[in-house]
Each structure stands twice: as C-alpha cells, then as structure tokens.
C-alpha positions as a Markdown table, in Angstrom:
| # | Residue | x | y | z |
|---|---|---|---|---|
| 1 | Unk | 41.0 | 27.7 | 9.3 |
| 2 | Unk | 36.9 | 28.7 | 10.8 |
| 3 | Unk | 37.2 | 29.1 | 14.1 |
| 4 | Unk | 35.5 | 26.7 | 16.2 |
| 5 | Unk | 33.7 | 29.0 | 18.4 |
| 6 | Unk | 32.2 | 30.5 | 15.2 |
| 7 | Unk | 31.3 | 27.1 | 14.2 |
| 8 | Unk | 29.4 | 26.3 | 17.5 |
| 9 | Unk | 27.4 | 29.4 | 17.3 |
| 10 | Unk | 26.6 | 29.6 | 13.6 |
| 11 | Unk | 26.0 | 25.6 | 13.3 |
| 12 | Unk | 25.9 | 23.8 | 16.5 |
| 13 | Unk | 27.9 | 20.8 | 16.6 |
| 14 | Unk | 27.4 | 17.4 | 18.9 |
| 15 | Unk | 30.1 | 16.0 | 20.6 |
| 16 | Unk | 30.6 | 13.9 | 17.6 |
| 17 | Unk | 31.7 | 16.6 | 15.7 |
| 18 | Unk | 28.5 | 16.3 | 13.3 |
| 19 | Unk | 26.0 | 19.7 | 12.9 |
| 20 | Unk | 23.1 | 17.1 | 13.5 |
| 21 | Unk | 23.2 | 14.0 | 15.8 |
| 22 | Unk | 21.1 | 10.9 | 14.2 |
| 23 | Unk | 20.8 | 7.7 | 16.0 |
| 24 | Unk | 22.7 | 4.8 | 15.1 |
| 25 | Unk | 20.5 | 3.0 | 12.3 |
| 26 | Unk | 20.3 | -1.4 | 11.8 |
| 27 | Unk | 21.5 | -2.7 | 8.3 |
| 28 | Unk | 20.4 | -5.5 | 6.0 |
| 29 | Unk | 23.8 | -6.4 | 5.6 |
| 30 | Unk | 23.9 | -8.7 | 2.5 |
| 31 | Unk | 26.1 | -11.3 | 1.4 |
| 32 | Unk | 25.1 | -13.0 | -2.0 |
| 33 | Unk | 26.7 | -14.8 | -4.9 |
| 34 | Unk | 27.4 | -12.8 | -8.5 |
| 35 | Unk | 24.3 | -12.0 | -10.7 |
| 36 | Unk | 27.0 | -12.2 | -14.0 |
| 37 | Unk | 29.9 | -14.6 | -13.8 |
| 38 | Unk | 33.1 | -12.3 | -12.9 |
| 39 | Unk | 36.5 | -13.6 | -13.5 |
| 40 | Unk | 37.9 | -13.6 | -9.9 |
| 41 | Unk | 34.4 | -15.1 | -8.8 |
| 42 | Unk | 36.5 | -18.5 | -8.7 |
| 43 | Unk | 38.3 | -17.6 | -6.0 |
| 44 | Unk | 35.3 | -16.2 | -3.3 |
| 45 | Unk | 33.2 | -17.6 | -1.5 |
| 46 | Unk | 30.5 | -19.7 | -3.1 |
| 47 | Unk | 27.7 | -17.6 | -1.8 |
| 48 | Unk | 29.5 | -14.4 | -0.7 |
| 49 | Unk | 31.2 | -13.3 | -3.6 |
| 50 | Unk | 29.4 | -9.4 | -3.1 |
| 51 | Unk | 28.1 | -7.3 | -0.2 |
| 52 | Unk | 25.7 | -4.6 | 0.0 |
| 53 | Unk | 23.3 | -2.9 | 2.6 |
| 54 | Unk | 19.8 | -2.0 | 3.0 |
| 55 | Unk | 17.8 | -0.4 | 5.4 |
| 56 | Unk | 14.1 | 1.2 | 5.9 |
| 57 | Unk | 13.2 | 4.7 | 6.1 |
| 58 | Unk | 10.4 | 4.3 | 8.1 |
| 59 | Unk | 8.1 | 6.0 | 5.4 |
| 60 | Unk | 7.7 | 2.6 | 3.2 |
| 61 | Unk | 10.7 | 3.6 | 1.2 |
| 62 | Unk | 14.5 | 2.0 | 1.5 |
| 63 | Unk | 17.8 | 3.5 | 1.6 |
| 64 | Unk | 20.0 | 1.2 | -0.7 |
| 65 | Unk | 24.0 | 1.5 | -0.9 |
| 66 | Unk | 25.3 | -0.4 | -3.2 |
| 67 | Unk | 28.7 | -0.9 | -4.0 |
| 68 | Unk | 29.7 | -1.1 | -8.0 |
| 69 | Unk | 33.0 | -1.2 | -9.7 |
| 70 | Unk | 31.8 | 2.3 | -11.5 |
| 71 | Unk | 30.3 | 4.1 | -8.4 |
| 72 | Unk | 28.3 | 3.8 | -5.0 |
| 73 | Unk | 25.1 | 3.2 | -6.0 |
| 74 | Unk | 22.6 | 5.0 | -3.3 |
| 75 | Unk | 19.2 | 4.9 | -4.3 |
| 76 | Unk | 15.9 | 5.3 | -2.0 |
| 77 | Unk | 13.6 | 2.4 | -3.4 |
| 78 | Unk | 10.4 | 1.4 | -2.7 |
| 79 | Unk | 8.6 | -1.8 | -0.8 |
| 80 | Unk | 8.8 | -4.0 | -3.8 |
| 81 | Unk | 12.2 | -2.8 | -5.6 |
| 82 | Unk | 13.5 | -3.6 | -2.0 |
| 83 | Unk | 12.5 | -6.7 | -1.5 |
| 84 | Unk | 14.1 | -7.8 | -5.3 |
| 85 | Unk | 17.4 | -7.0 | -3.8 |
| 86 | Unk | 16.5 | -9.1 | -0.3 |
| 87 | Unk | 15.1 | -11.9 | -2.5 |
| 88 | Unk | 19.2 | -11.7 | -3.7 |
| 89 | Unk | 20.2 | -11.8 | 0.0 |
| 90 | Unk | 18.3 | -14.5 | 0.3 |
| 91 | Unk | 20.2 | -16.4 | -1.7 |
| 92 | Unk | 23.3 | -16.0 | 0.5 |
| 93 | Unk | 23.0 | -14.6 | 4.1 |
| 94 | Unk | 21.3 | -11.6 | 5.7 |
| 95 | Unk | 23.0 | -10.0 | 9.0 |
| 96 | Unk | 21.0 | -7.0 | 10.7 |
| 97 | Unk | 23.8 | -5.0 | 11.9 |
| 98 | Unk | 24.0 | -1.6 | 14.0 |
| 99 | Unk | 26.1 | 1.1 | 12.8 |
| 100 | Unk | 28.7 | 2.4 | 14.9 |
| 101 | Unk | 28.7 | 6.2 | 15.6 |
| 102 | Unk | 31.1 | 7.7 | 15.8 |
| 103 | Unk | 32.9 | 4.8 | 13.9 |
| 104 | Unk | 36.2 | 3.1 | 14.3 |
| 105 | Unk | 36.7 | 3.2 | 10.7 |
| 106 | Unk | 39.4 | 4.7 | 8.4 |
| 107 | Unk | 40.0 | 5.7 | 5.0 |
| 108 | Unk | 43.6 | 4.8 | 4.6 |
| 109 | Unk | 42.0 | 1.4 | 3.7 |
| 110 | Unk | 43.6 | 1.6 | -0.1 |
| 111 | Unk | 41.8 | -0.8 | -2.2 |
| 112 | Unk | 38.0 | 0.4 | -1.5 |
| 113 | Unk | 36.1 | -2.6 | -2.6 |
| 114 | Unk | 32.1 | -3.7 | -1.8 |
| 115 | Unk | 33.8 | -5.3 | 1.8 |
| 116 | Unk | 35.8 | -2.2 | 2.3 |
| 117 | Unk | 33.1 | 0.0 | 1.7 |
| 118 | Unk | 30.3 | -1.5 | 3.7 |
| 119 | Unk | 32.5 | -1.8 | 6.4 |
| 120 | Unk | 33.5 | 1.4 | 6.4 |
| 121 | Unk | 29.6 | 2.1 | 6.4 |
| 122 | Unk | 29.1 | 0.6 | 9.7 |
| 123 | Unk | 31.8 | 2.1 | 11.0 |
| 124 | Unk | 34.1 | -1.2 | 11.6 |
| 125 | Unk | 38.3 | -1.4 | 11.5 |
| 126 | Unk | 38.3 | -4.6 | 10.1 |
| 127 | Unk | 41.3 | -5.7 | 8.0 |
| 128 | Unk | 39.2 | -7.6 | 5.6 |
| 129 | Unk | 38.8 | -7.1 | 1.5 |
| 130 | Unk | 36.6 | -10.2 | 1.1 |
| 131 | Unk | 32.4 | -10.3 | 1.5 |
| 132 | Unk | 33.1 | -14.1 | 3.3 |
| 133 | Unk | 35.7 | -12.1 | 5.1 |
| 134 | Unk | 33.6 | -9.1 | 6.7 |
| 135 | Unk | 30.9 | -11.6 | 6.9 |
| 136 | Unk | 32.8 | -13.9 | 9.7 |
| 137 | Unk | 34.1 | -10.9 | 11.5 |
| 138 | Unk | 30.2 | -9.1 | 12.0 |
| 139 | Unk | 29.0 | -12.9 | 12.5 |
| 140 | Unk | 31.2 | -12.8 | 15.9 |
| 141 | Unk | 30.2 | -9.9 | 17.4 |
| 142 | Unk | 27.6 | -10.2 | 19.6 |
| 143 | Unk | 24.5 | -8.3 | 19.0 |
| 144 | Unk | 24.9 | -9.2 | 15.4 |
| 145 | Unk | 21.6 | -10.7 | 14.1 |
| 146 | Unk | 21.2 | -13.5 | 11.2 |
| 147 | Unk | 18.1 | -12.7 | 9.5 |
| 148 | Unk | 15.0 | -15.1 | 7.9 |
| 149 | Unk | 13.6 | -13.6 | 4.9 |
| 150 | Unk | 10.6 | -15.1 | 5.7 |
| 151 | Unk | 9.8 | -14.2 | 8.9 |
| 152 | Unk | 11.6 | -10.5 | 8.5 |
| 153 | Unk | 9.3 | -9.4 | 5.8 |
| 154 | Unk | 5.8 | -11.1 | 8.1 |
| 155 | Unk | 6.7 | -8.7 | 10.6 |
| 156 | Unk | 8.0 | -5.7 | 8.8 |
| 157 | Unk | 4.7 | -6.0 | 6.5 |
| 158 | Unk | 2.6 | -6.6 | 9.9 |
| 159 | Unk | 4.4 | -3.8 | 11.3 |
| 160 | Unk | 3.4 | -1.3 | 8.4 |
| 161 | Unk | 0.4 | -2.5 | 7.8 |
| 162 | Unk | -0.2 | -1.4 | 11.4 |
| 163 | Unk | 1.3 | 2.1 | 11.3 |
| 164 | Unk | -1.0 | 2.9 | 7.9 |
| 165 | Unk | -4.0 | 1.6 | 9.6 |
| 166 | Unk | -3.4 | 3.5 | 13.0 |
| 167 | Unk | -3.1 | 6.3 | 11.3 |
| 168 | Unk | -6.1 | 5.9 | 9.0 |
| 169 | Unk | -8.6 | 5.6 | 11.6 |
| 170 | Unk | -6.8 | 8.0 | 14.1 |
| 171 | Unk | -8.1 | 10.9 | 11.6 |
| 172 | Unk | -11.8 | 8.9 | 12.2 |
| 173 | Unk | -12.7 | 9.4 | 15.9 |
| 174 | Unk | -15.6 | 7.0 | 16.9 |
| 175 | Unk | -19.3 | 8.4 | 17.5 |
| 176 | Unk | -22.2 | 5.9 | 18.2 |
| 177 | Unk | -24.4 | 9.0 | 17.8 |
| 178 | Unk | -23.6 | 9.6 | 14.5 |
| 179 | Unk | -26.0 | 9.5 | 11.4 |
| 180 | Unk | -24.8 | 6.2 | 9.0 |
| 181 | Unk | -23.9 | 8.2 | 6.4 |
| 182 | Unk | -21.8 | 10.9 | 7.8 |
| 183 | Unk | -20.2 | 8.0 | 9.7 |
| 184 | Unk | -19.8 | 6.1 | 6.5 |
| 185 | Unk | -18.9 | 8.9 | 4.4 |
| 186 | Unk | -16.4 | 9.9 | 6.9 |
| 187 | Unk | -14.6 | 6.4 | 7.6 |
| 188 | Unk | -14.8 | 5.8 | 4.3 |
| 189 | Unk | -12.7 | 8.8 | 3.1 |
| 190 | Unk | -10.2 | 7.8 | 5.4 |
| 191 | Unk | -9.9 | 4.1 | 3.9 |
| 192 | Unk | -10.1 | 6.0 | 0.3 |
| 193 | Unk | -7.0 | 7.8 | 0.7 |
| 194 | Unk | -5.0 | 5.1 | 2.9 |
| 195 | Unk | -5.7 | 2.5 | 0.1 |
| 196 | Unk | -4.1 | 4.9 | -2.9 |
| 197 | Unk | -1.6 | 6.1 | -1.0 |
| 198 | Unk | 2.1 | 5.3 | -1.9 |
| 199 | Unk | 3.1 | 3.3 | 1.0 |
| 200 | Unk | 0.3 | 1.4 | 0.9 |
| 201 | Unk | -0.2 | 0.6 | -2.7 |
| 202 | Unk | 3.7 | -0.6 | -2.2 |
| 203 | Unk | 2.4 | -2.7 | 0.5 |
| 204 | Unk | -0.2 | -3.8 | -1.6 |
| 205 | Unk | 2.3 | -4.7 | -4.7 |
| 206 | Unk | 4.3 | -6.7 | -2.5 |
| 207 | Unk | 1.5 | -8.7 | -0.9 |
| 208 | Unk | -0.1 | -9.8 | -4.6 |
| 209 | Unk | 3.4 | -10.2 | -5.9 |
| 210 | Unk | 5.2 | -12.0 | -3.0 |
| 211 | Unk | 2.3 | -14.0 | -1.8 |
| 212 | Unk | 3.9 | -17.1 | -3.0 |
| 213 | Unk | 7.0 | -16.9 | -2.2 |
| 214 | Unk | 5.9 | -15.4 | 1.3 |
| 215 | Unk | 2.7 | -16.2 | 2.3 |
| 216 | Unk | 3.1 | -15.0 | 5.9 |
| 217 | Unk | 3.4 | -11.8 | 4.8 |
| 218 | Unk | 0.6 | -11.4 | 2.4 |
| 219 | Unk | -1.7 | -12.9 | 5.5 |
| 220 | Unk | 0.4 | -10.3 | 8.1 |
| 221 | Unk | -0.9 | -7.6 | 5.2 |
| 222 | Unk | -4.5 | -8.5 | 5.1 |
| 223 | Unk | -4.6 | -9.1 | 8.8 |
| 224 | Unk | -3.2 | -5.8 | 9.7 |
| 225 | Unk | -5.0 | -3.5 | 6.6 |
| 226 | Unk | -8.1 | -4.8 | 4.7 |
| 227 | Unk | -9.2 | -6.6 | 7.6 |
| 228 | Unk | -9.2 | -4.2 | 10.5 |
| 229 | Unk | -10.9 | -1.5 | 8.2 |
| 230 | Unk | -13.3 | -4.3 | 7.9 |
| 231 | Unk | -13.5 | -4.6 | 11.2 |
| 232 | Unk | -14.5 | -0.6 | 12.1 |
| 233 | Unk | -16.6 | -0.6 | 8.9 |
| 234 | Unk | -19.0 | -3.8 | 10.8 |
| 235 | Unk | -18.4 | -1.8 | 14.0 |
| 236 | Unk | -20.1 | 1.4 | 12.1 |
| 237 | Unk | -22.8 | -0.9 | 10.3 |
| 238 | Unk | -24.0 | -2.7 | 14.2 |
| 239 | Unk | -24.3 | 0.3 | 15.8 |
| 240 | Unk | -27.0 | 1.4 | 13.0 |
| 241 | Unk | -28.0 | -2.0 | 12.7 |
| 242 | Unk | -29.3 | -1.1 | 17.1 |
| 243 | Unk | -30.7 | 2.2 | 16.2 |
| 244 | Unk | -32.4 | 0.6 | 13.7 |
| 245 | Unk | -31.4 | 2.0 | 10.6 |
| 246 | Unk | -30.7 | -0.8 | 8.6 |
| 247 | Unk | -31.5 | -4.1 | 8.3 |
| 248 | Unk | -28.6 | -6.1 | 7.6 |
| 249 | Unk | -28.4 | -9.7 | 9.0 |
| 250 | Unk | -24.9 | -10.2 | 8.2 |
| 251 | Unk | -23.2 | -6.7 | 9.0 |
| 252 | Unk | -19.4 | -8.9 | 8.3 |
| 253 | Unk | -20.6 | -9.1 | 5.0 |
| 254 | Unk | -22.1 | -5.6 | 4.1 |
| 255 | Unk | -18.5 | -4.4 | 5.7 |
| 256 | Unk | -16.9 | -6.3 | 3.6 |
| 257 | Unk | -19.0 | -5.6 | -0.1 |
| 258 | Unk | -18.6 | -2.2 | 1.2 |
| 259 | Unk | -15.0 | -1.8 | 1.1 |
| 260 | Unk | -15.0 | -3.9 | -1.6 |
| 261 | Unk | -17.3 | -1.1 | -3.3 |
| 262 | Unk | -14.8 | 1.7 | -2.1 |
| 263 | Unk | -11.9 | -0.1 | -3.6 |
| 264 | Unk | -14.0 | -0.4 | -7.5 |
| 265 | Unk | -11.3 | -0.2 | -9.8 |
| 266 | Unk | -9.7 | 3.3 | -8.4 |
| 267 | Unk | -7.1 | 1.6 | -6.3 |
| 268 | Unk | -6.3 | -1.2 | -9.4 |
| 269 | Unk | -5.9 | 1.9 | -11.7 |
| 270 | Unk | -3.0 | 3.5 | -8.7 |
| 271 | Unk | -1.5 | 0.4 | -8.7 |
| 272 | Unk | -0.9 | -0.3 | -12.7 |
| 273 | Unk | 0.2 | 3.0 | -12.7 |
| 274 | Unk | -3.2 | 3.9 | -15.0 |
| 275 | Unk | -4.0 | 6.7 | -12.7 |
| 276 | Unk | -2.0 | 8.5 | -9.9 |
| 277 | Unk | -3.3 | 9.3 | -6.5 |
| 278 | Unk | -6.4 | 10.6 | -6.2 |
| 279 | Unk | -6.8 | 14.5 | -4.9 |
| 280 | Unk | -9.2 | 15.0 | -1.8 |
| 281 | Unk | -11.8 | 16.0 | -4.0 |
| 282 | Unk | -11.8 | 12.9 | -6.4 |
| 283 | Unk | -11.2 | 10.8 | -2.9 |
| 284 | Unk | -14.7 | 12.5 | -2.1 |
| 285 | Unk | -16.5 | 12.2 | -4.7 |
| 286 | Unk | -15.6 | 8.4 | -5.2 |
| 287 | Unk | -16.7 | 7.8 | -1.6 |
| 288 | Unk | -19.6 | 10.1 | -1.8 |
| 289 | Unk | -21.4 | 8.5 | -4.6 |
| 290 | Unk | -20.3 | 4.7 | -3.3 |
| 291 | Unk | -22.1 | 5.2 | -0.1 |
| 292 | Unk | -25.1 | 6.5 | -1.8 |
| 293 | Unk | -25.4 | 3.2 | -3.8 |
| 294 | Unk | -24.5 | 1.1 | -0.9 |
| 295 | Unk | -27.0 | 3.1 | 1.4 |
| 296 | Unk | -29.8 | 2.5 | -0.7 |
| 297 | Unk | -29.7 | -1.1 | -0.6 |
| 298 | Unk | -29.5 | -0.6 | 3.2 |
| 299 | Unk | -32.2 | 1.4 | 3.2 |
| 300 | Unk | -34.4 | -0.8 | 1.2 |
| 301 | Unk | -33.7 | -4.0 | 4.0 |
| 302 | Unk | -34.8 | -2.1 | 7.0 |
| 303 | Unk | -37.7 | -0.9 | 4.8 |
| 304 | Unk | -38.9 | -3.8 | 3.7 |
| 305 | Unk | -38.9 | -5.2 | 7.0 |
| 306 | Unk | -41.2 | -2.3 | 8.5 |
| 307 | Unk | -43.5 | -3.3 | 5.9 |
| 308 | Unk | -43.5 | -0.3 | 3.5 |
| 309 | Unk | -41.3 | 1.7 | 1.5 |
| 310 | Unk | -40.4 | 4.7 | 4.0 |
| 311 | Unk | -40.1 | 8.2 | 3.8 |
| 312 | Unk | -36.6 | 8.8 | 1.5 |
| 313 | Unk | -37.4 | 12.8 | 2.2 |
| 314 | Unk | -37.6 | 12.6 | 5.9 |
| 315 | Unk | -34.5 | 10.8 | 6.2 |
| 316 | Unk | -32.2 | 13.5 | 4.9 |
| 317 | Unk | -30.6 | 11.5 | 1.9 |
| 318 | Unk | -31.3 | 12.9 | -1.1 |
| 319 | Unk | -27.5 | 11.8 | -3.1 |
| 320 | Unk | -29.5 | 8.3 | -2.7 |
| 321 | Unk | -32.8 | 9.0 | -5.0 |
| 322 | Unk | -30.1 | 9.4 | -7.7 |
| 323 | Unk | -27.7 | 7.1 | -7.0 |
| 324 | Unk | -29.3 | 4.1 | -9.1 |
| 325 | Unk | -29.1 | 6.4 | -11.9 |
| 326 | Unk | -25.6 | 7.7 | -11.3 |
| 327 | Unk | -24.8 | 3.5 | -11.2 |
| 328 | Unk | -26.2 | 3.3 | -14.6 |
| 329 | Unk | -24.2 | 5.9 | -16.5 |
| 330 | Unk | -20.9 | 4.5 | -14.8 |
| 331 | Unk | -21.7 | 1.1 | -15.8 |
| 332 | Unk | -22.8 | 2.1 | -19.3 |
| 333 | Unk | -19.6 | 4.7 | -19.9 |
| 334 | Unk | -17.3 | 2.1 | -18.6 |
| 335 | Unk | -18.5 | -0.7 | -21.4 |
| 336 | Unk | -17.6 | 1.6 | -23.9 |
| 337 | Unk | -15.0 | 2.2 | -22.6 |
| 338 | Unk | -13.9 | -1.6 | -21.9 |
| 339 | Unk | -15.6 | -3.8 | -24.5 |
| 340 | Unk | -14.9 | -2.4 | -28.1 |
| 341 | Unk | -17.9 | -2.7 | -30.6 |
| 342 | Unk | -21.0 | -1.0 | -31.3 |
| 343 | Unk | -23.5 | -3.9 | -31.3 |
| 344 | Unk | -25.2 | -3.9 | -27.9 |
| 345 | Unk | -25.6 | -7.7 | -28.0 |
| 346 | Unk | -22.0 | -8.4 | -27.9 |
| 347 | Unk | -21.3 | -6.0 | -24.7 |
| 348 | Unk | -24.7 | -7.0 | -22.7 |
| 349 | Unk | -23.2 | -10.0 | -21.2 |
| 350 | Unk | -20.2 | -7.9 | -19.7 |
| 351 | Unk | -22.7 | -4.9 | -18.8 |
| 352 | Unk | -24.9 | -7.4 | -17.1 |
| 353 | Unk | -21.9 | -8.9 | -14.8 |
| 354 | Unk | -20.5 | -5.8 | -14.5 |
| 355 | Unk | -24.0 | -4.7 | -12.8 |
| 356 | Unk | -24.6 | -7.5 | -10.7 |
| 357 | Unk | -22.1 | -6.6 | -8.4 |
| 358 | Unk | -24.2 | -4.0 | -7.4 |
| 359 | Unk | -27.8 | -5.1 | -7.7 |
| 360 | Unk | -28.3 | -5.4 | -4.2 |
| 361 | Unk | -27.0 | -2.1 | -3.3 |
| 362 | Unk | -29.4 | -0.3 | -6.4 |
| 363 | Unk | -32.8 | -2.5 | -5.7 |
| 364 | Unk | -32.6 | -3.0 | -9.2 |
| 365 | Unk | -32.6 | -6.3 | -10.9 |
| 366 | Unk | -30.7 | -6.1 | -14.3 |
| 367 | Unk | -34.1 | -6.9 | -16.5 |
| 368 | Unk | -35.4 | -3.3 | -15.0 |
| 369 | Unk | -31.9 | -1.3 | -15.6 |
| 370 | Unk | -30.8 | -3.5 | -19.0 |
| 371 | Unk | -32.3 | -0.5 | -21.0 |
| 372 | Unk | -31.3 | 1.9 | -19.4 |
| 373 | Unk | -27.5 | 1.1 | -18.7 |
| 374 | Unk | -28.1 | 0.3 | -23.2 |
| 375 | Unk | -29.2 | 3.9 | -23.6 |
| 376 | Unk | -26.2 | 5.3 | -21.4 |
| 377 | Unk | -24.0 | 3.2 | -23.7 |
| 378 | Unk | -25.5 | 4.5 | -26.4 |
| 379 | Unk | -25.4 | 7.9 | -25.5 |
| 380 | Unk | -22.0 | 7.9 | -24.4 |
| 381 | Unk | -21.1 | 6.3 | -27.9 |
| 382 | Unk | -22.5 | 9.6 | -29.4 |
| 383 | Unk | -21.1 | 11.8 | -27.3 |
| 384 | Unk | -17.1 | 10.2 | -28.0 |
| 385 | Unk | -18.1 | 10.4 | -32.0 |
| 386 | Unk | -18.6 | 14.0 | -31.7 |
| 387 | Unk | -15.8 | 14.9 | -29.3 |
| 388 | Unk | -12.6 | 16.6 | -31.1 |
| 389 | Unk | -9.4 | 14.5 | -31.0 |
C-alpha cells in the first residue's frame, strides 16, 4: 500500500480523492427509440428503448459516451457528427443534466446496461435498468432541464459563432489611421484563417446542412460570423471612404463582395475536404493578392471621380499594377482545370462568368481580357502536356 503522504507530495490530491479537480460538466442526456428492431424492444418504452450522453468540449468538438452491448463507445466528434446523434434524441427526449461530483454512484450495480451506465456517469444511485426508468427519476429532480433541439442548437451556434468571431477580430485591433490596405490586408488575414479553421468550417457544415431542419440556427450562424466580419470590413471601408481614399457609394456592398472575394473557392475546397487548412503563408498570399484586385477597383472609383487617373506610384501600391494580370492567369489556369476540352469556344462562356465576378474590381471589361485570359489557357494547356506524370 503507497503511502498517502507520499501520494500528496508526489501528486497532489483534492479532497475528492482525484489528482486533478474538474468541475462538474451538463449532459445531453438522451433518451430515443432503437435504430434496428431488438427483440426485447417490445417490452420498453415506445420512445425510450436506449440512453446515451453528450456533451461540448468547448473547442467545437463533442465528448460522446455511448453505451453498446460490445463496449462503451467514447468518441470526441465534431459539430455535425454531433448533431446526427441529437437529431436521434430528438426523436425521443433530451434532458440537460449536471454530473454529480463526487457521485453517489456504485459499481455493485450487476447488470451494467445503457441506464446503468449513464447513470453511473452522472454519478446517480438510482435502482433503475430501464432508459424510461432513469428518464422519470432525472425528470424529478429539480434543476433537471428538458431540452428543444431547436432552440439548443440557435443558441449553442449563436454562442460559437460569437467566441470565433471575438477572437478573430481580437488579433485585429482597430486604427482609423491606418493606410486601406494594411488595414485590409490585416483584417482580412484574420477572417482568412477564422473561415478555414476546423471549428468554424464545422460551424459552417452544420449551418448549409441543417438549415432546413433548423433555420434559427443557420440565421444565429450568419448573424453571429459572416455578418459581423461584414460589419468591421464596412467599418474599415467608411473610414477610407472620409479620408478620401475610395469612392465607394455603397461601402455594405464592397464589404460584402469583399469577403465574398476572400472566401473564392479556398474555404469550399476546406470544407469538401479537397484541400486542408491553409498555412499562414498560403493564408497570406490568398489575402494579399485578393486585396490587390479588390483595391484596384477601389482605386479606380475615387479616381474617376477626381477626374483623372491618379498617381498608382505615389500611392505606395505597387501588388495592384499587377493584380489584373495575376486575375487573368487564375482565371485562365482554373478553366483548364475545370472545363475539360481543348477548343477555346466551348470553355469561353465559363471563362467569361467566371470573370465577371471580378470585372469591377480589375477595370477590365471581359472584351479587353477575353484574349488574354485565352492565351493563359492556352499556355497553361502547354505547360500540363509537358509536365512528367
């Protein structure tokens, strides 16, 4: 036997005997019906015939415990595995239940069955083997919460949605001094690697997925994420708009095409799992070269409206004399590598679509790039023939 003075000084223990004390965690404590028809399922309850628990991490991941006849099934999962297995509480009921620490629980329980097992989870002493069973006994206790799917997963998305964004624009402190493109460049790094990060491409999954089934949540998303970058972004865009940098009428809407132009298809390729998270570098790059396009359209308002074309040298901007070209070889790589086929008319009219979401940023209409994007095509076309397998 280890002496328990040599325990306390080697370890440390709390006073509930533990070598770490952790608070008391809330459970998604679910009761649902069978998922395969089980021979003794005549005999439950109609929708409690299993019980399992969930809970958040607080990263965007769940803990799941899961009792099978096999094993204990504990798995972290992410956003939208989790909310599978709530879509199956859903179909029964949902308590949110503290866990009792130390516990009142004990394992001379004999027959350790999914109510026997969750119970003994949350620390309880009931005397109960069945899910309706457990589920009466936690419905009586006081601070015992039944749960709406439907409004739970509004505010846990809202809540998340909050924490990513806080700490998004935490790392961007706010300057009204600062030059538009530092400040662009700057904010827009931040929204970069927010966007392709893993909690919030989860966040993300579950807003396009479960927007039908929960609309409140998909809203609580784009509320609490896309739109209050939007919101800095306009912020950014008025206070240049006063030192009269650009010459935007709508600065909602350039805030908004300009996220949308920082989103491109980098955070689609995260999500279908086509690409994994950016590096810093790539993060960089993709913002550095999207705020020269969009710049340059800026530019060219506030220009136009002092009557002549402006000084590009003694503003400082140099990535923007290059940016319509740098447009042109992305657009004219990525038909090749979208549309199959080597005849130019059949890929124009995707090229041409494909370009017009940026026209206003390049100052070029698509009858004065159409050649060149066809030559970057074409070059690009060369350059794969060559290239070794």
């Amino acid at each position: 036997m280890v002496d328990r003075a040599v325990d306390d000084a080697v370890i440390g223990i709390d006073a509930n005997g533990s070598p770490v004390t952790i608070d008391a965690a809330a459970w998604l404590i679910c009761f649902v019906p069978g998922l395969r028809r089980q021979w003794w399922h005549r005999y439950a309850h109609a929708r409690h015939k299993h019980v399992f628990a969930l809970r958040p991490l607080g990263d965007g991941t769940w803990l799941l415990v899961e009792p099978w006849w096999t094993r204990m099934m504990v798995n972290v999962l992410t956003l939208d595995e989790a909310i599978r297995f709530l879509r199956w509480g859903a179909m029964g009921d949902i308590l949110k239940v503290r866990e009792s620490i130390p516990g009142r629980g004990s394992q001379m329980r004999g027959w350790a069955n999914c109510s026997v097992l969750v119970s003994f989870l949350l620390g309880r002493s009931y005397w109960t083997w069945t899910p309706n069973g457990l589920y009466r006994k936690l419905r009586a206790e006081t601070d015992v919460e039944a749960v709406d799917l439907t409004r739970f997963l509004r505010l846990h998305v809202m809540a998340e949605a909050d924490r990513q964004s806080a700490k998004m624009l935490k790392c961007v402190p706010s300057r009204h001094d600062e030059r538009l493109e530092d400040a662009l460049f700057e904010l827009g790094t931040a929204i970069v690697t927010a966007m392709t990060s893993a909690p919030v491409i989860d966040l993300h999954k579950v807003a396009v997925s479960e927007s039908r089934r929960y609309h409140d949540a998909a809203i609580a998303y784009w509320t609490s994420g896309p739109e209050r970058a939007i919101r800095r972004i306009r912020k950014v865009l008025i206070d240049a708009k006063r030192r009269g940098e650009i010459g935007f009428d709508d600065c909602e809407a350039a805030a908004r095409r300009f996220l949308a132009m920082l989103r491109g298809n980098l955070q689609l390729e995260v999500v279908l799992g086509h690409h994994p998270s950016p590096s810093h570098k790539e993060v960089r790059e993709h913002v550095e070269f999207v705020v020269a396009i969009f710049l340059r359209g800026a530019w060219r308002v506030a220009e136009s409206r002092r009557g002549g074309s402006g000084d590009r040298k003694s503003r400082g901007h140099s990535p923007v004399a290059t940016a319509a070209q740098l447009l042109i070889r992305e657009v004219g790589e990525s038909i090749r590598d979208i549309v199959r086929g080597d005849d130019w008319a059949s890929v124009a009219g995707c090229a041409e679509a494909l370009w017009s979401e940026y026209a206003s940023c390049t100052g070029l209409a698509w009858e004065d790039a159409s050649h060149r994007v066809r030559h970057a095509w074409e070059s690009y076309g060369k350059r794969s023939a060559v290239s070794p397998p």
